[in-house]
N, CA, C and O atoms as a printed pandas DataFrame, in Angstrom:
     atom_number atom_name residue_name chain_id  residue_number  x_coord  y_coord  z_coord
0              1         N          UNK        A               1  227.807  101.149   50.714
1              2        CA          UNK        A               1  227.558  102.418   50.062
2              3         C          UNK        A               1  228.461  103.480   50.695
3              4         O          UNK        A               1  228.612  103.319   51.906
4              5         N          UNK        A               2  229.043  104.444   50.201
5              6        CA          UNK        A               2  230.027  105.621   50.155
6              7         C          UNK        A               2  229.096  106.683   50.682
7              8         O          UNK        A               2  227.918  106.608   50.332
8              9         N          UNK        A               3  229.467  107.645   51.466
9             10        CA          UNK        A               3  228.227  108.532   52.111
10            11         C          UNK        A               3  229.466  109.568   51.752
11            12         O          UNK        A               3  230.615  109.164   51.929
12            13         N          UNK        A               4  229.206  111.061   51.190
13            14        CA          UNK        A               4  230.129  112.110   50.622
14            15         C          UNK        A               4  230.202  113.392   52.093
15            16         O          UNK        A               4  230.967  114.341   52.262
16            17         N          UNK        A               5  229.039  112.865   52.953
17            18        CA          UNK        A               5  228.784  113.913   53.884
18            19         C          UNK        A               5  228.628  113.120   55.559
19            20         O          UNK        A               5  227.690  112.330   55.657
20            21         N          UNK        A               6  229.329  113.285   56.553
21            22        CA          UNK        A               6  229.099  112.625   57.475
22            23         C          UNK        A               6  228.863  113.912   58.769
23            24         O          UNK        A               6  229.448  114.975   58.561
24            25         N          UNK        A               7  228.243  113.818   59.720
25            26        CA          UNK        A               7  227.649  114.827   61.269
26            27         C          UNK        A               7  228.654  115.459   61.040
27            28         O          UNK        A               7  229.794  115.054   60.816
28            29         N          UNK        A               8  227.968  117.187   61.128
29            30        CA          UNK        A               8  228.576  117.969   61.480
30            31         C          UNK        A               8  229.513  118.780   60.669
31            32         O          UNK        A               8  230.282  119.673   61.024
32            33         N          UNK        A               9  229.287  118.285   59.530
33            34        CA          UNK        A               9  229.966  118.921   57.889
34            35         C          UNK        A               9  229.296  119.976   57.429
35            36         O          UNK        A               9  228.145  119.760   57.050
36            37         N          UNK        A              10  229.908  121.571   57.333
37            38        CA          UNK        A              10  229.375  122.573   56.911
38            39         C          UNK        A              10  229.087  122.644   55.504
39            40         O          UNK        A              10  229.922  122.660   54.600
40            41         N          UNK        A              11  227.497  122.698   55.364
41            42        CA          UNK        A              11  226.776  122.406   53.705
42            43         C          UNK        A              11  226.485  123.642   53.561
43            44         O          UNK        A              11  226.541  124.574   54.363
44            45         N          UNK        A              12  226.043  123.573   52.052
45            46        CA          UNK        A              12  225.735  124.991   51.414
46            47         C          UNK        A              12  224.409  124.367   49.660
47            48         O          UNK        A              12  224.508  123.629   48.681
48            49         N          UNK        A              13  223.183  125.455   50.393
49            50        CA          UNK        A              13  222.351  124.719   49.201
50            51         C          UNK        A              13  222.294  125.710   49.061
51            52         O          UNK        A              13  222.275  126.655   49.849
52            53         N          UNK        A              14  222.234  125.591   47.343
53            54        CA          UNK        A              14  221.307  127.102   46.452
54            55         C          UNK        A              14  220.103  127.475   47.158
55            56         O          UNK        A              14  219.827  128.632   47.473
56            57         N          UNK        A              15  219.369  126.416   47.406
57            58        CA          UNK        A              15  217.619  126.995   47.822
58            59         C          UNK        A              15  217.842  126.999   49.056
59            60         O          UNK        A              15  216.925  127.712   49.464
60            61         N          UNK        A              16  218.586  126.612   50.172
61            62        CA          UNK        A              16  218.241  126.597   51.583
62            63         C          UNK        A              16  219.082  127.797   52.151
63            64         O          UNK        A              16  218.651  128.690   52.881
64            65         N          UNK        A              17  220.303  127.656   51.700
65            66        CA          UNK        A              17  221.929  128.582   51.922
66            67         C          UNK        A              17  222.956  127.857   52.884
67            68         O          UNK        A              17  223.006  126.643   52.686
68            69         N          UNK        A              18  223.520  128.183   53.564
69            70        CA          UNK        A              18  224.496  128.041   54.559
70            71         C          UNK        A              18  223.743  126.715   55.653
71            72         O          UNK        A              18  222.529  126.890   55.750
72            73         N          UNK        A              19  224.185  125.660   56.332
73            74        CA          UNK        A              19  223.710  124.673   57.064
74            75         C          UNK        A              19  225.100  123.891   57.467
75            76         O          UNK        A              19  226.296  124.145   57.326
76            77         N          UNK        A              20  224.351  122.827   58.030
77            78        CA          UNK        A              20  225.117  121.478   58.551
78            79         C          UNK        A              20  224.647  120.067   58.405
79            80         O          UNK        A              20  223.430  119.880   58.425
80            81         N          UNK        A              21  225.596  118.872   58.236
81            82        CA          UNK        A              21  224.764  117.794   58.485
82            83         C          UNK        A              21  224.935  116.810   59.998
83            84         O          UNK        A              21  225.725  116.088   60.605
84            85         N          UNK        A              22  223.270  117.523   60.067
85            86        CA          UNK        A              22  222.961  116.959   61.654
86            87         C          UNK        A              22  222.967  115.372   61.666
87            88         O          UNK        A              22  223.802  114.998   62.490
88            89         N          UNK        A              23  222.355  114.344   61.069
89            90        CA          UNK        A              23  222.337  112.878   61.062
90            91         C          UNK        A              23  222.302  112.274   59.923
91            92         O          UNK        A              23  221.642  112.780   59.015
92            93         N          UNK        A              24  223.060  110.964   59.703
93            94        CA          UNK        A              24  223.188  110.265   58.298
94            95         C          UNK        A              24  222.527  109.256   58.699
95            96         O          UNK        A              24  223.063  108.956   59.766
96            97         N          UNK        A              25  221.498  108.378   58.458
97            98        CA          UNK        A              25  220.866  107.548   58.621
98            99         C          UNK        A              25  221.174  106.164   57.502
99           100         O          UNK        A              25  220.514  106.002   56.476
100          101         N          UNK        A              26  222.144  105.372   57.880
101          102        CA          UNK        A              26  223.050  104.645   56.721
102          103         C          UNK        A              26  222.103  103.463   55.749
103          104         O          UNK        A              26  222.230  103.036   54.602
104          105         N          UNK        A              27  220.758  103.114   57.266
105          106        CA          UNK        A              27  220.393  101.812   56.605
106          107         C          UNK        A              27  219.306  102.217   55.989
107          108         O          UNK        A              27  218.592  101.251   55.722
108          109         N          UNK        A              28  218.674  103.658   55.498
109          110        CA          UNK        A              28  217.728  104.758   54.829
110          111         C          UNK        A              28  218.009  104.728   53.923
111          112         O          UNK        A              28  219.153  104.364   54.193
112          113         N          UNK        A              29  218.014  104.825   52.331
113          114        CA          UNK        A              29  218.772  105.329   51.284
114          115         C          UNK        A              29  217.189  106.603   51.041
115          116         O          UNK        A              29  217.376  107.777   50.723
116          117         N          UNK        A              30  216.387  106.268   51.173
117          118        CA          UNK        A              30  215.508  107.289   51.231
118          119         C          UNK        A              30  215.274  108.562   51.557
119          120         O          UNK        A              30  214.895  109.508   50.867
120          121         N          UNK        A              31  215.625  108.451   53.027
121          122        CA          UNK        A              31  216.208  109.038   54.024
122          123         C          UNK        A              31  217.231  109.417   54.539
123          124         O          UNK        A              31  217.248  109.417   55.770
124          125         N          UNK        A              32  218.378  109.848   53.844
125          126        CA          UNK        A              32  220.108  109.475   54.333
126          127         C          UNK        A              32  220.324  110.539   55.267
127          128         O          UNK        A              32  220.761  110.416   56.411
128          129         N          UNK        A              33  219.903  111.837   54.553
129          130        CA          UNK        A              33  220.679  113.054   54.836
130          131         C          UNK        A              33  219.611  113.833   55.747
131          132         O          UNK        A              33  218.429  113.952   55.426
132          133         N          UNK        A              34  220.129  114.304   56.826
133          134        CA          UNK        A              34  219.387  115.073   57.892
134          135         C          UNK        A              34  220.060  116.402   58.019
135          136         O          UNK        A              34  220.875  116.497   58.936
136          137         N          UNK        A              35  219.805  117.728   57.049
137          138        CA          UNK        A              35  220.610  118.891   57.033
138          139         C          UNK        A              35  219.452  119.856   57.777
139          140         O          UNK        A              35  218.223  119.793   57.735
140          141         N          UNK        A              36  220.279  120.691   58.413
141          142        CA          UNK        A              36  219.388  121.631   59.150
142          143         C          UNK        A              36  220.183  123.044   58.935
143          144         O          UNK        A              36  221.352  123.218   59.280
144          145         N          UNK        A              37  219.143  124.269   58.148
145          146        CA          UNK        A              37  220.075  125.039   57.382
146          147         C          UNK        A              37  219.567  126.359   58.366
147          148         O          UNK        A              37  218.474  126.478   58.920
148          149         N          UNK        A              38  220.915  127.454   58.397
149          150        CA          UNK        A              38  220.262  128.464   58.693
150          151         C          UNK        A              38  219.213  129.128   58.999
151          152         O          UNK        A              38  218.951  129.293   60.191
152          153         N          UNK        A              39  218.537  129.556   58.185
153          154        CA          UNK        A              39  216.673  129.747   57.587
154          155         C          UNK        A              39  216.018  129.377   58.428
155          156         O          UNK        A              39  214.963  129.905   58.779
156          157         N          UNK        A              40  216.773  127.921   59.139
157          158        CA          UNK        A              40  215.324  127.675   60.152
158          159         C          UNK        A              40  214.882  125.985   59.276
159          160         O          UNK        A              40  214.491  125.079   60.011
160          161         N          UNK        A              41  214.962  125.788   58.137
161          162        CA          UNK        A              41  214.847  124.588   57.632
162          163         C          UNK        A              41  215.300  123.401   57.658
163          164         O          UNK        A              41  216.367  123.241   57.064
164          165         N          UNK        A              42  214.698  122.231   58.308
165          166        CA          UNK        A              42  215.133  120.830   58.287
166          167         C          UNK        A              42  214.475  119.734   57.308
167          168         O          UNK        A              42  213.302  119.372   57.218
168          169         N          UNK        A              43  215.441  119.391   56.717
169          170        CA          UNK        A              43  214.817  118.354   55.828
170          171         C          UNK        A              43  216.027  117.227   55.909
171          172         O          UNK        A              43  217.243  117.180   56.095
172          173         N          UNK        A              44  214.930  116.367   55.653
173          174        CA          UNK        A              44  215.891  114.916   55.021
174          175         C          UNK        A              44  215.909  114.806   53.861
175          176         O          UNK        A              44  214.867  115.012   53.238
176          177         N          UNK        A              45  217.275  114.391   53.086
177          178        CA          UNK        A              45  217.951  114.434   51.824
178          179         C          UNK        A              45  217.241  112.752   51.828
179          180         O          UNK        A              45  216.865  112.166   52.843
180          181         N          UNK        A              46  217.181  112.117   50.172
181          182        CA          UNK        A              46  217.694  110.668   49.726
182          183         C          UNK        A              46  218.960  110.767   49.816
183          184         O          UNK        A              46  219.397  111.847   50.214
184          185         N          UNK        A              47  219.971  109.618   49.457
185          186        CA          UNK        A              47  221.100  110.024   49.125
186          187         C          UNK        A              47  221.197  110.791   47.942
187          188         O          UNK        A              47  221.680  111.919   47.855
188          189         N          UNK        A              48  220.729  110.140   47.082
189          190        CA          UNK        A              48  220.880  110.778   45.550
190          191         C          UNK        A              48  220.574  112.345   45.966
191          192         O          UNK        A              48  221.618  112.994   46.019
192          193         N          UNK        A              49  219.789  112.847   46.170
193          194        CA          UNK        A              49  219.415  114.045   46.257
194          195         C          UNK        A              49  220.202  114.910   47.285
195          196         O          UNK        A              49  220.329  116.087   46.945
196          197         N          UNK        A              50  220.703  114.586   48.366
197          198        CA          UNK        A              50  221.638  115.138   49.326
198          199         C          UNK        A              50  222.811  115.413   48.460
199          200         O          UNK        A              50  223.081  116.566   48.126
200          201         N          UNK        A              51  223.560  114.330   48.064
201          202        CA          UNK        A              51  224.721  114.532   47.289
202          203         C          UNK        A              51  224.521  115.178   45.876
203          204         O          UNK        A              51  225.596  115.512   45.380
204          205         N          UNK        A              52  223.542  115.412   45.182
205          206        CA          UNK        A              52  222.933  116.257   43.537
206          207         C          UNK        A              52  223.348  117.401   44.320
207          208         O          UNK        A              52  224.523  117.763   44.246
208          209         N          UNK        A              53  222.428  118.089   45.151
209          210        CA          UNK        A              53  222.508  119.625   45.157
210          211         C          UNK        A              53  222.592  120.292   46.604
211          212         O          UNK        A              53  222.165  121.339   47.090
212          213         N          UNK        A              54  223.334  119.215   47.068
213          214        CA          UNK        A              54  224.033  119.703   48.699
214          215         C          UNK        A              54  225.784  119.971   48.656
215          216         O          UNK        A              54  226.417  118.933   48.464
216          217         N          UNK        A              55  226.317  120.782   48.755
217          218        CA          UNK        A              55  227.569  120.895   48.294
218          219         C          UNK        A              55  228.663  120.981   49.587
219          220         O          UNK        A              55  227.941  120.760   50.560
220          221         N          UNK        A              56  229.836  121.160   50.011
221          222        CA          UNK        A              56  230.516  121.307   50.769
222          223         C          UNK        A              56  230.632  123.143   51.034
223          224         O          UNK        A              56  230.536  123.892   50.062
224          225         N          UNK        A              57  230.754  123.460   51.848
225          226        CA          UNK        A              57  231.058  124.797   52.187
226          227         C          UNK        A              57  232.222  124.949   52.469
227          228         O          UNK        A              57  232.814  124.394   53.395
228          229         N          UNK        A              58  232.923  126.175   51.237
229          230        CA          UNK        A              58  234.089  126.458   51.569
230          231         C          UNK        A              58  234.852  126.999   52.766
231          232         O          UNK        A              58  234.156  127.799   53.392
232          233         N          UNK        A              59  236.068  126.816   53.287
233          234        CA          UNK        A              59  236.694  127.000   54.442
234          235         C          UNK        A              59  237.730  127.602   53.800
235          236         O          UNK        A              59  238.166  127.280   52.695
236          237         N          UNK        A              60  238.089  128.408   54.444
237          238        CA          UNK        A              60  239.486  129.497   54.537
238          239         C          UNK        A              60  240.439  128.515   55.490
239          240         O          UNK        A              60  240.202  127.889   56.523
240          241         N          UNK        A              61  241.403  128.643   54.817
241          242        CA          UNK        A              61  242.724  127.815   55.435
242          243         C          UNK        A              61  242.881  128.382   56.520
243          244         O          UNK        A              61  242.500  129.541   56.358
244          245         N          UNK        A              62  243.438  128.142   58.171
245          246        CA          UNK        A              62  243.990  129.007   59.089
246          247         C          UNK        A              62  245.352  129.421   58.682
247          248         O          UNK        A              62  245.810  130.515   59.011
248          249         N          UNK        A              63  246.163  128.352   57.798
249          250        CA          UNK        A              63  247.287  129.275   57.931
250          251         C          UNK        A              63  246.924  130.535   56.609
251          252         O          UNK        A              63  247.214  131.721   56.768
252          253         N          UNK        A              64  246.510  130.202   55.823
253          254        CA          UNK        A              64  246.127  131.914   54.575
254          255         C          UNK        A              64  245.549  133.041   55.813
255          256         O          UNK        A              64  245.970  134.190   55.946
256          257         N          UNK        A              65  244.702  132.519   56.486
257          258        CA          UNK        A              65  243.567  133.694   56.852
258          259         C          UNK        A              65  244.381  134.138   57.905
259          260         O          UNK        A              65  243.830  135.122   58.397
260          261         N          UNK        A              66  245.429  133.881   58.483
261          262        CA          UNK        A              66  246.415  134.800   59.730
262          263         C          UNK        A              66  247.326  135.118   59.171
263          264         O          UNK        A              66  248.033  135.851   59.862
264          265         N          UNK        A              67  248.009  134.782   57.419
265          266        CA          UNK        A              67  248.770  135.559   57.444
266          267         C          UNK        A              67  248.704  136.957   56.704
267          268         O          UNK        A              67  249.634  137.756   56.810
């Protein structure tokens, strides 16, 4: 199985906001995703559900943002 999010990848949920993913638990499909968001909220994702409405958080390039 293909995992879209691996430790330490800056996430972004509509309902939670701004986070990270703290642990992927590979042999879980129940259980995959361990995001711990801003807010104060920890939950575990399924996969299906981690990857539906857990998204990547955009990053500013270093070279755009110095020049």
């Amino acid at each position: 199985m293909k995992f879209k999010f691996k430790p330490g990848d800056k996430v972004y949920s509509k309902k939670y906001g701004k986070g990270f993913c703290h642990q992927v638990d590979e042999q879980d499909k129940d259980f995959t995703y361990d995001f711990h968001f801003k807010d104060g909220t920890i939950i575990w994702m399924s996969h299906y559900d981690g990857e539906r409405y857990v998204k990547f958080r955009r990053q500013k390039n270093a070279e755009t943002a110095n020049a």
